[in-house]
N, C-alpha and C positions, 0 to 999 in steps of 0.2 A: 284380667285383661280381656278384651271382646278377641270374636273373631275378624281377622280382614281377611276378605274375598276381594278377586280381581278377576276382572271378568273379560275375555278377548276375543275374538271371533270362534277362534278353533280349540281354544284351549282354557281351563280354568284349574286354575290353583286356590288351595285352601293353607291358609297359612296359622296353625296354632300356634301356644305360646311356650309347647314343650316339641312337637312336633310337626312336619309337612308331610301335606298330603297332595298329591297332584296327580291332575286327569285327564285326558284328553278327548275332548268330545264328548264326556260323560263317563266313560270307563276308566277306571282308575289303573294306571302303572302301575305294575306285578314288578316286583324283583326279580331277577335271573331264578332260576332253578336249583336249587342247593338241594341235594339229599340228603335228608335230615337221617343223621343216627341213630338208632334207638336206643332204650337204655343198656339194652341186652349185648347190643354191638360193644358199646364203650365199656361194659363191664368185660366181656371177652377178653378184649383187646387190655386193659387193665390188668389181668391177671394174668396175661401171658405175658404181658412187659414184666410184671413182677417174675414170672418164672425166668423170662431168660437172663435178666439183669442175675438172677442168682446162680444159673447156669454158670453166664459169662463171669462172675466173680469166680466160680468152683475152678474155671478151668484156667483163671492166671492164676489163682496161688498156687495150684499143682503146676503150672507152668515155672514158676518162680521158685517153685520149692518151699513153700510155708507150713512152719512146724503145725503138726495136726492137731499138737496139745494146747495152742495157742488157742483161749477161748474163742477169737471171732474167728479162725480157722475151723475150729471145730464145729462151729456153730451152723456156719455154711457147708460143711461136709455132710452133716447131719440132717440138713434139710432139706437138701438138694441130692441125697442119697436114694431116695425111694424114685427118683425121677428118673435116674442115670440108669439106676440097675436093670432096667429091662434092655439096656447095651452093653453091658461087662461085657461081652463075651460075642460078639457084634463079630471083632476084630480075634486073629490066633497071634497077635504080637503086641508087647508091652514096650512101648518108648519110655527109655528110661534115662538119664543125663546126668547121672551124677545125684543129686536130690531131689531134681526136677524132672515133671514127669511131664508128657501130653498125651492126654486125655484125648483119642481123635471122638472116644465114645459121646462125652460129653458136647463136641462141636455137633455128632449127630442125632443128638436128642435138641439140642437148639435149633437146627432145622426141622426135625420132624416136629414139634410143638409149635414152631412157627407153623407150620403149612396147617397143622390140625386148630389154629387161632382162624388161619385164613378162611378153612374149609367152614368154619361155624357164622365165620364173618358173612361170607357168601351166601350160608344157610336159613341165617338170620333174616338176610336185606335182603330176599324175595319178596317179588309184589305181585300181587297179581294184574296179570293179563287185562 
């Protein structure tokens, strides 16, 4: 299909057959400003979701009390183990409730890995001057 043009004192529109294009006086309309993410952003960000989502699993089932021999129990204890342990010992007291434990270690490895997602985020989307 051809192109139509319409042509107006102050203003001209281009109209294709997949997409418009419109100008004003010559100079074509920009979209608003969106800051574009980069790859590097979104992978961050990606992999600290991954980390706290398994965070935040580690520390309902110890909230709840889930047996540690259950495969998907263990599974998430075990992965999410190497993460925790630089907070064992954060804390000089152990919440304990019967079979249910809280973990306050693990709420603050979820924040410090949040803020260390953020601090790369910021680190990343530097632009120059």
């Amino acid at each position: 299909m051809d192109d139509q043009r319409t042509n107006t004192n102050s203003e001209e529109s281009t109209v294709e057959t997949t997409r418009t294009v419109q100008t004003i006086a010559g100079a074509p309309l920009s979209a608003p400003a969106v800051p574009k993410q980069t790859v590097a952003v979104r992978v961050v960000w990606y992999l600290a979701g991954i980390l706290l989502i398994l965070l935040a699993f580690r520390f309902v089932l110890a909230l709840l009390g889930a047996n540690s021999v259950n495969p998907f129990a263990h599974f998430i204890y075990a992965v999410s183990y190497p993460f925790v342990a630089p907070f064992f010992s954060l804390f000089g007291y152990h919440l304990t409730y019967g079979v249910s434990q809280v973990e306050i270690f693990t709420l603050v490895a979820m924040g410090v890995y949040a803020v260390i997602a953020w601090g790369l985020d910021k680190l990343l989307s530097i632009t120059r001057a």
